[in-house]
N, C-alpha and C positions, 0 to 999 in steps of 0.2 A: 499247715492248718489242720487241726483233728478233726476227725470225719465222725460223724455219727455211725454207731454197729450197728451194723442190722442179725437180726435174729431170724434164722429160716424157721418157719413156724409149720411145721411138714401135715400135722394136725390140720390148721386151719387153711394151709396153703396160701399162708403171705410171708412175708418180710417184717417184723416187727423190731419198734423201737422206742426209745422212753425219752422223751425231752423233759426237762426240770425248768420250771420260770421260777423262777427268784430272785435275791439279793445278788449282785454283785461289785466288787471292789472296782474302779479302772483309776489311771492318775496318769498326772504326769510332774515335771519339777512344776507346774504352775498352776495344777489344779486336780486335787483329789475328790472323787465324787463315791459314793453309795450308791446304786442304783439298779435296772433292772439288768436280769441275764437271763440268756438257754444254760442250760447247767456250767453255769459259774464264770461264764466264757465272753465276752465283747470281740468280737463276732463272737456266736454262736456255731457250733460245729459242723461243718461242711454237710449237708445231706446230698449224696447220690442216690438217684433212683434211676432206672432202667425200663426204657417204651416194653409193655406187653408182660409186666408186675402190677403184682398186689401188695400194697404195703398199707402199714396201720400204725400209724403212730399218736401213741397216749401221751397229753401231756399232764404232766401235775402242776399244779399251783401249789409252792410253796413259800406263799406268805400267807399262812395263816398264823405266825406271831406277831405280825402288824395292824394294828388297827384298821378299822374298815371303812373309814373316810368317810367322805359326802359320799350319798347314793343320789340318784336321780335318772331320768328318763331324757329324751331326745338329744337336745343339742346344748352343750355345756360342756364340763371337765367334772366328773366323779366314778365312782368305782374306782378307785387307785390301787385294788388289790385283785378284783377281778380279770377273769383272758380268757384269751381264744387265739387260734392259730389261723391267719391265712398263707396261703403258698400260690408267691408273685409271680403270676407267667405261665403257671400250668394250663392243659386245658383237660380240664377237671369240672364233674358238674359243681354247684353251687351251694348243693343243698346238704343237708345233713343226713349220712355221717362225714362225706365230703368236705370241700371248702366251705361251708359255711361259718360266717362272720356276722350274719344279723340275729339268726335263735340259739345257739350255743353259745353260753359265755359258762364261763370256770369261777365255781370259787372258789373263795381259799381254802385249802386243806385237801379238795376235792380234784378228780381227772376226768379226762374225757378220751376218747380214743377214736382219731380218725381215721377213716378208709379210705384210702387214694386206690381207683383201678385207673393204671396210666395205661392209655389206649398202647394198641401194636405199631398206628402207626403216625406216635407222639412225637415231634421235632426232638431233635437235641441241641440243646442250647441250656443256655446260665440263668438262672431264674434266682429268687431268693424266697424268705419266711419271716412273718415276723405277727406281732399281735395287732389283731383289728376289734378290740372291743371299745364299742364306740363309747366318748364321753373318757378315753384313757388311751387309745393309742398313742398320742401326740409325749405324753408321759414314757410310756412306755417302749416303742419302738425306737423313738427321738432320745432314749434314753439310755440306750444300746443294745435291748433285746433284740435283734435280728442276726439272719446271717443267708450264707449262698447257700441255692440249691443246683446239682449239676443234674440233667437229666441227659440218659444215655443214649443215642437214637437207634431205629430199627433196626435190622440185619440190613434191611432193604438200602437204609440209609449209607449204613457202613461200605456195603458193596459197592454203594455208586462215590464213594468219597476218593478222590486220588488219595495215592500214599503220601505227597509231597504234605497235605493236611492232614490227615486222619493218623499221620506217627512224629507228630512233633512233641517236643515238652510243654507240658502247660503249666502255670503259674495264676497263683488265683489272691486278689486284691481284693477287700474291702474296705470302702472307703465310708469309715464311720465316722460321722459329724456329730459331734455331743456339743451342745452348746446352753450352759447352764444360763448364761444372763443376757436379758436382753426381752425387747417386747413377744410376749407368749410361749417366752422360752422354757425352759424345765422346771425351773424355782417357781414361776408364776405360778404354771401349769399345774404345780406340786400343790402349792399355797390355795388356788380356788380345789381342787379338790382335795383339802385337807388331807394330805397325805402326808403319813411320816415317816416312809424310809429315805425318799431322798434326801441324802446329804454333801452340799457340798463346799470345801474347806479354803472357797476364796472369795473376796467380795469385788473380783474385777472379771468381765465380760470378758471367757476363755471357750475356747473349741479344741476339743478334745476330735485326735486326729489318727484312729489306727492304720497307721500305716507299717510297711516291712520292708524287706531288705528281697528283690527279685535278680537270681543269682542266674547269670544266663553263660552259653558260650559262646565266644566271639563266631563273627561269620556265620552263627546258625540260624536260621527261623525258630520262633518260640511262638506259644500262643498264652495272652493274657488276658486270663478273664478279671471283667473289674464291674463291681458292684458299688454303686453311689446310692448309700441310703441316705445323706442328706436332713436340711431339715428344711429349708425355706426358701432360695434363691439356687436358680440353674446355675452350671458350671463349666468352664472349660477348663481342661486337663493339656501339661503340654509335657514333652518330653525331652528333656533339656539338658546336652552336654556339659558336664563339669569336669570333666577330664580325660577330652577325648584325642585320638590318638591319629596324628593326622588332621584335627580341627573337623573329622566328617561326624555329622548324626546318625542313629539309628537308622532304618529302614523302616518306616510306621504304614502298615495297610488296615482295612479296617474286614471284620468276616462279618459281625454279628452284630444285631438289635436287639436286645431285649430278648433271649433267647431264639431269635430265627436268622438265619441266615442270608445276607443281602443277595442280589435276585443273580450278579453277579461278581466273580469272586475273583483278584484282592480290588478292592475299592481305596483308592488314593485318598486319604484324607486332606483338607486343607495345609495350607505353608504350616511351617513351623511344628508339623506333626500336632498337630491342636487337635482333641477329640472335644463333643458335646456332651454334657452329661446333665440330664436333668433329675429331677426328685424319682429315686427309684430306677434309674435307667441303669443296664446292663450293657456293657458294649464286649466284645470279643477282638483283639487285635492280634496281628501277627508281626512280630518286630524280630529285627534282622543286626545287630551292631556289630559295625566293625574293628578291627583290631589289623594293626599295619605290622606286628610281628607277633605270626601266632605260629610254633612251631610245636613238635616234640619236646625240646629242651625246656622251652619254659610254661607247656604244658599245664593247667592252673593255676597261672601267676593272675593275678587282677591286672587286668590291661587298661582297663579305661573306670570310666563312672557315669553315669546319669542320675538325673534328677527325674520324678514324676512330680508335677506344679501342677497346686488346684487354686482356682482364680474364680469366683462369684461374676457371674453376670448378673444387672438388675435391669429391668425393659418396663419405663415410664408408658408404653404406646405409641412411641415415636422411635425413639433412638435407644440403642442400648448403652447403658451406664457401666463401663466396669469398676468394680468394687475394690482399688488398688490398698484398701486396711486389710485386705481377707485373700493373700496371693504367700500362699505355704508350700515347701515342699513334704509331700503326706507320704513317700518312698522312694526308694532307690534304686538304678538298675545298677548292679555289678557286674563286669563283664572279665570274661577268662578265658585266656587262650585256651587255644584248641588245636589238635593237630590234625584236624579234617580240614580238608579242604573249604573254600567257600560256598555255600548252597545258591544253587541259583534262583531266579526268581518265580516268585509259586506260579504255578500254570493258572489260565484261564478258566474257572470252573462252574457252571450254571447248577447250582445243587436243583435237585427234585424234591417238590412240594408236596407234602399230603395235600390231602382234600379240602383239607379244615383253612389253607394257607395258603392257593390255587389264587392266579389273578381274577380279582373281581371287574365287573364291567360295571359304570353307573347306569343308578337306577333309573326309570323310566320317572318315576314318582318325583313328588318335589321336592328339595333335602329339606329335612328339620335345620330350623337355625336353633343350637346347641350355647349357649353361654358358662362356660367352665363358671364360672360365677354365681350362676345359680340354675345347677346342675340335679337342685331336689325336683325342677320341675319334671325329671324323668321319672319320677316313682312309681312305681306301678304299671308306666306305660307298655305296653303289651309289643311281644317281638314274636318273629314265627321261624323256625326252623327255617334253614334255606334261601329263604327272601332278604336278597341284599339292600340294606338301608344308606342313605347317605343323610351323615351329619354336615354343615357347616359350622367350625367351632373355633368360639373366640374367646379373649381373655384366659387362653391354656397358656400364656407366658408368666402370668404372675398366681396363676394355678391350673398346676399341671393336671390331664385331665387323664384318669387308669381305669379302664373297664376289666371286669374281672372273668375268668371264664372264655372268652372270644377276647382276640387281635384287633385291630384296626386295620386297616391299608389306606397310606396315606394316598389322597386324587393329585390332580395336577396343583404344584409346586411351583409359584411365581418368587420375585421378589421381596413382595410384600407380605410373603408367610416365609419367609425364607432370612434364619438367623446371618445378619452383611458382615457380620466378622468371620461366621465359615459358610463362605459359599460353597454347594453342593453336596454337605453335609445332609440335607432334607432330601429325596431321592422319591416323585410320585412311583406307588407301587412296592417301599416300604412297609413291612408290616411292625407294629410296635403295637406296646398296652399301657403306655401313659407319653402324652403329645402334650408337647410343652413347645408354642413357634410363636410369633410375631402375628401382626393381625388375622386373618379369617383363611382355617386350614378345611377343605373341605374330606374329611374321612368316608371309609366304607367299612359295613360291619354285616356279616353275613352269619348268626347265630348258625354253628354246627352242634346234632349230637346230642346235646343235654340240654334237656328242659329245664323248666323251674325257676330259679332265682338268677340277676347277675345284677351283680354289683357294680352301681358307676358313682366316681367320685373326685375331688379335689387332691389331690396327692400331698400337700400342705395338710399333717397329719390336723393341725391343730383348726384348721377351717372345715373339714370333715365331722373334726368331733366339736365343737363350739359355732359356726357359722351356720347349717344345715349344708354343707354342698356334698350331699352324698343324696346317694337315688338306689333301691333295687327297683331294676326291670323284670317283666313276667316273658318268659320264654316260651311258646305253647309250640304244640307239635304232636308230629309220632318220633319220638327219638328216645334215647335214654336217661335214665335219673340217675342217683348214685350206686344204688346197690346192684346195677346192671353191669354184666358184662362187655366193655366197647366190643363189639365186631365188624371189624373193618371189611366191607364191601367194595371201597373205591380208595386206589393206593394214590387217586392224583395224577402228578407225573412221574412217580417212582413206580413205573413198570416194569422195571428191569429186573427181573429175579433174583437174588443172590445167588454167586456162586458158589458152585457144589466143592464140598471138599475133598481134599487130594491127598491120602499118605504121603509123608515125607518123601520112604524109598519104595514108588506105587508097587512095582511087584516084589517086594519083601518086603509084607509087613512084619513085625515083633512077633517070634512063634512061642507062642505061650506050650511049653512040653510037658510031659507030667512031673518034671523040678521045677515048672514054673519057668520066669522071663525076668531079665534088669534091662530096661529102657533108657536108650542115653533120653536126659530130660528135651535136649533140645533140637531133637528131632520129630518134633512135632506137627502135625497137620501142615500143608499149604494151603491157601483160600484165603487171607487176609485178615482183617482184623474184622471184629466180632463173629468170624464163619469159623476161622480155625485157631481163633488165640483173644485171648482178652489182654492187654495190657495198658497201663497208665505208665506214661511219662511225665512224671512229678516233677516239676523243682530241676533244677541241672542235676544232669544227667553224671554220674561219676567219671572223670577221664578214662582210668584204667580199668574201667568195666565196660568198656565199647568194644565189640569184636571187631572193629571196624579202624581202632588203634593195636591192638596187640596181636591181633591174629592174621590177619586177611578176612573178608566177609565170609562168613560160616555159611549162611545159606544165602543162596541170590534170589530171594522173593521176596524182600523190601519186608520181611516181618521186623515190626518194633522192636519185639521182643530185649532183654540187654542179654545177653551173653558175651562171655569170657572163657579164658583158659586157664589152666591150671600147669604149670611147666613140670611142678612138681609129680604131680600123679597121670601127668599127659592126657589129660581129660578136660573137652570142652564143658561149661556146666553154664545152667538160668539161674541169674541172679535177679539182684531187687527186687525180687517176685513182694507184691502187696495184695493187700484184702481184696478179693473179690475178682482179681484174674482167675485165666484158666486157661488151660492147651488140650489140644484134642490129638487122639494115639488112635492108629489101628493096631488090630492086634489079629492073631493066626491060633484063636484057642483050638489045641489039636486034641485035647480028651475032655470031655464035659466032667465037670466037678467040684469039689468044694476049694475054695483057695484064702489067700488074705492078703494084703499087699503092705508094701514099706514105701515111703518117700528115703533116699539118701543125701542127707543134707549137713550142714556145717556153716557156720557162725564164731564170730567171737564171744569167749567166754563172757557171762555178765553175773557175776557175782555179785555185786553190791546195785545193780541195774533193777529196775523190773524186765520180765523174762520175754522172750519172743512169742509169740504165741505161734504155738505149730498145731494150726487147724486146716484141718482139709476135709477132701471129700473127693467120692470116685464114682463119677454115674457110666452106667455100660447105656450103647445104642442113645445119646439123645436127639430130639427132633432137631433137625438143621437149623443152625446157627442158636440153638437157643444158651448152650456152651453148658454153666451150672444151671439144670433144668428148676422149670419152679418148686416151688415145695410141696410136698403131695407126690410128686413124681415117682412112678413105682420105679422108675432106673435110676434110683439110686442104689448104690452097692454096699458103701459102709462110707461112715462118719465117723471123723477122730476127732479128738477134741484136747490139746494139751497147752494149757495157760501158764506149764511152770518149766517149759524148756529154757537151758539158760544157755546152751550155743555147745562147742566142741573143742575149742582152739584158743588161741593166747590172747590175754584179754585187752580190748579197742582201746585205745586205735590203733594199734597193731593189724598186721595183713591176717584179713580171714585163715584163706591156706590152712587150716585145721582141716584131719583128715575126715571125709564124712564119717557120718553115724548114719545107721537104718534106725528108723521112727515106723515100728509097726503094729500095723492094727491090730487091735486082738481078737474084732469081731472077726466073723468070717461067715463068705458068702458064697454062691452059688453062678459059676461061671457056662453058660450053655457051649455046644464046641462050633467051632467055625470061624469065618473072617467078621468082625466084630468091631466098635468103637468106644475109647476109654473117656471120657473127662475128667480133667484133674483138673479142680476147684479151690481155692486158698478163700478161707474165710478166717480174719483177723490178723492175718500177717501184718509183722510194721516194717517190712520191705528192708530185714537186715540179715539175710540169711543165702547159702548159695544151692543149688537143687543139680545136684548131679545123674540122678537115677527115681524112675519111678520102678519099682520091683513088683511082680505080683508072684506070689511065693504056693506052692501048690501044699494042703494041708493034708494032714496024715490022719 
């Protein structure tokens, strides 16, 4: 999935980035449509962000070659050219330059530029994006403008994560439901608000269904994140042998809600590996499949197959209807031997809460009865910092009910709020941001942090924008608004400090002499992941780039990291390196002075390709665990920037094994003497290149 660049903005000291709304193509053999995109994409391009950053991202609106439709005010379908950005899950204040979704809207031709400060000590979990201008979301969003957002948690976080979780591959699902015909569906929707770009090129009732191909290895844990944008009816997802090996299923556990993490970890889903997915729900799984001959020999052979099944639930107020016209396969798992051993089963793990996410007690007060149905009657209504409320809320089965800014936590969980085809799927003490259950769910909502506005509403885009069932609430307090800095005073139950980092070889670090130092790359810091290494495990992992198949284990500290060997040059080196990793060096600078440094790296040629982008970045001393410091950061040392490298060696798919090349800086900078720490940062790598050496070269 392509990820959104971000741009380090060292001036402003954020993260910047440009989203495009517009036109876009999607089909399939049964249905070609026109309709809306983040730049040009159904999903829209992955955005990560990272707890304890500044980012800002502008969007444009570009349809201003389309007519400009009905206009109108409150509750209808018009503006069909008009947006605005909200970001599902965050907890972001509400108001503008922020999330805000009721006074920002974009016109055509015109941008707007948001500012996310994501607190220090922000959950990580799977959120999404998509447009909330009301009177055209239902248009627009339902119409494939959206997409995932990942958010990256503390140090704090990371520290307390076992390795078994925090160094798996992840794989990322969305599941976008387009559905041109049909009562309130896209044509209609299109048709009251006179709009003319949608087009679509069939006259029979079709759902357009992105789904992919998730490529895993036999016998490992993987973690899948899946994103249900949906449009009108909940769903069960099942995961479904087609060619399995031995007649065994997967291993289906469950981590996540809605970006936060269940209270504890792995959570057993119902029979048949069946997950719940309602409008806009996130879930995070960790799935295991087996494979009855996984050796060296046949080593990425496809061993097995699976199905992902999406199945429409409908819930009258009595009994649930399943929808057997609406039961698809929307992806694949592919499964590949492996010559690792089998992983055992993930440990018992209680993650640690911020503040914002801490169990709630009920209130003393009497709870509001809450009707998803009509849900305007909250407008206005007044909420206070700190003070825990309880909702009783009903009718969130045939609209689902998303408050914006703060979580929920679900109360106690009977039967009769408790969907009978997956029992224990509802779990009181749950935290979630759109509650979709069977009769009368009582929630608690405990406003942290940010004042102002929050938005509560219908998740049935089209009853939000056309019914009134949307509400802002007024948040009052002493807290913060948008343009404030979060400063975390209370971590929760993450007390536990991150560990401090360790040189590789603690008493010999790298002695930087006055010819300067070449650093094996993969001897890098110990202290874990986000304290001494950043790394993403994408998508299956390469066979022959596990040091853990070719080599013996290079280091025994459970770092992700991928390293491999080189037989030819007898040199271990970091591969798949991608945007936005980085590894931390000590170093032994024995003469203070000017210097400049090289990465030594190697790739397959790409002649006819677009190039790899070999960008980095090299900060000396940053604050712990913060790895690539924010922007502004005066420990930065030198920024390279090369968009037209084209690799070293024989051209792919052919074995890398080209011998490296030194990539060096021309700036040069000013190194003080002593024992010291290097960060090496990758910004814009597309994870195809191999890193043998970082060099710091002494200048003359």
């Amino acid at each position: 999935m392509p990820e959104l660049p971000w741009v380090r903005n060292d001036y402003a000291g954020t993260y910047d980035a440009d989203l495009f709304f517009g036109a876009g193509q999607e089909g399939t053999p049964y249905v070609h449509i026109r309709t809306r995109a983040y730049n040009g994409m159904v999903p829209g391009p992955l955005i990560r962000m990272k707890a304890c950053r500044n980012y800002r991202i502008t969007v444009h609106n570009m349809l201003a070659e389309y007519p400009a439709g009905k206009t109108g005010t409150g509750s209808g379908q018009y503006d069909p050219t008009w947006t605005n950005l909200h970001l599902h899950g965050l907890h972001v204040s509400g108001d503008a330059p922020s999330d805000d979704v009721v006074t920002v809207n974009i016109k055509p031709g015109l941008s707007f530029t948001y500012t996310y400060r994501i607190p220090c000590d922000h959950a990580g979990g799977t959120n999404w994006y998509h447009p909330h201008k009301r009177g055209s979301t239902a248009l627009q969003a339902d119409g494939g403008a959206a997409g995932m957002v990942i958010i990256e948690g503390s140090v704090r976080e990371a520290a307390n994560t076992p390795v078994a979780y925090g160094t798996v591959p992840e794989h990322m699902l969305v599941v976008q439901e387009i559905v041109p015909y049909g009562a309130n569906e896209l044509v209609e929707n299109a048709a009251a608000a006179e709009d003319q770009l949608l087009i679509v090129t069939t006259n029979t009732r079709a759902s357009y269904w992105n789904g992919m191909t998730v490529k895993v290895e036999a016998n490992l844990w993987q973690r899948v994140r899946i994103l249900n944008v949906a449009t009108t009816y909940n769903t069960v997802l099942t995961i479904t042998p087609v060619n399995p090996v031995g007649g065994a299923p997967c291993s289906v556990v469950l981590l996540a809600k809605d970006g936060v993490f269940v209270a504890s970890m792995p959570r057993s889903v119902p029979a048949e590996q069946s997950i719940f997915l309602s409008l806009s729900s996130r879930v995070d799984l960790a799935i295991r499949c087996p494979a009855a001959v996984s050796t060296r020999a046949n080593a990425g052979k496809i061993v097995a197959e699976h199905h992902i099944r999406y199945r429409h639930i409908k819930h009258n107020g009595v009994a649930e209807l399943p929808d057997t016209d609406i039961i698809t396969t929307i992806a694949n798992i592919v499964v590949y031997s492996s010559a690792r051993p089998v992983a055992p089963n993930l440990p018992v793990w209680q993650p640690c809460r911020p503040a914002y996410l801490t169990k709630l007690a009920a209130p003393s007060g009497s709870p509001r009865p809450v009707a998803a149905i009509a849900v305007a009657a909250l407008d206005g209504v007044p909420l206070t910092l700190g003070s825990t409320v309880q909702w009783d809320v009903s009718f969130s089965f045939l609209h689902p009910l998303h408050t914006h800014v703060n979580h929920m936590q679900l109360g106690p969980v009977t039967a009769a709020n408790q969907w009978s085809s997956l029992p224990g799927w509802n779990v009181a003490g749950d935290w979630i941001d759109t509650l979709a259950a069977p009769g009368t769910v009582p929630v608690y909502i405990r406003p942290e942090r940010y004042t102002g506005k929050m938005v509560v509403h219908c998740h049935v885009a089209y009853h939000a924008d056309s019914l009134g069932m949307t509400a802002a609430m007024a948040i009052s307090g002493s807290g913060d608004g948008p343009n404030d800095i979060p400063v975390v005073t209370n971590f929760g139950t993450c007390i536990t400090a991150p560990p401090k980092n360790q040189p590789y070889t603690t008493n010999a670090p790298f002695a930087i002499t006055s010819f300067g130092a070449k650093m094996l790359a993969y001897k890098f810091h110990r202290g874990g992941e986000g304290i001494a290494y950043k790394n993403y495990n994408i998508g299956r992992r390469a066979i022959l780039n596990l040091d853990r198949i070719n080599t013996g284990i290079v280091r025994n500290d459970g770092a992700s990291v991928e390293i491999d060997y080189s037989s030819a040059f007898g040199r271990y080196f970091v591969t798949r390196v991608r945007n936005a990793e980085w590894m931390l060096y000590t170093v032994n600078i024995q003469t203070a002075g000017v210097y400049s440094a090289a990465l030594h790296v190697a790739a397959p040629f790409r002649e006819d390709q677009a190039p790899i982008t070999m960008n980095w970045s090299l900060w000396l001393d940053p604050s712990s665990g913060s790895g690539c410091p924010h922007p502004g950061s005066s420990a930065l040392l030198v920024r390279v920037r090369d968009d037209g490298w084209k690799g070293t060696g024989p051209t792919a798919p052919a074995p890398i094994r080209a011998h490296p090349e030194a990539v060096v800086s021309r700036l040069k900078f000013n190194l003080p003497a002593g024992v010291h720490t290097l960060s090496l940062c990758f910004e814009g790598s597309a994870g195809g290149f191999e890193l043998y050496y970082l060099e710091v070269l002494k200048s003359t």
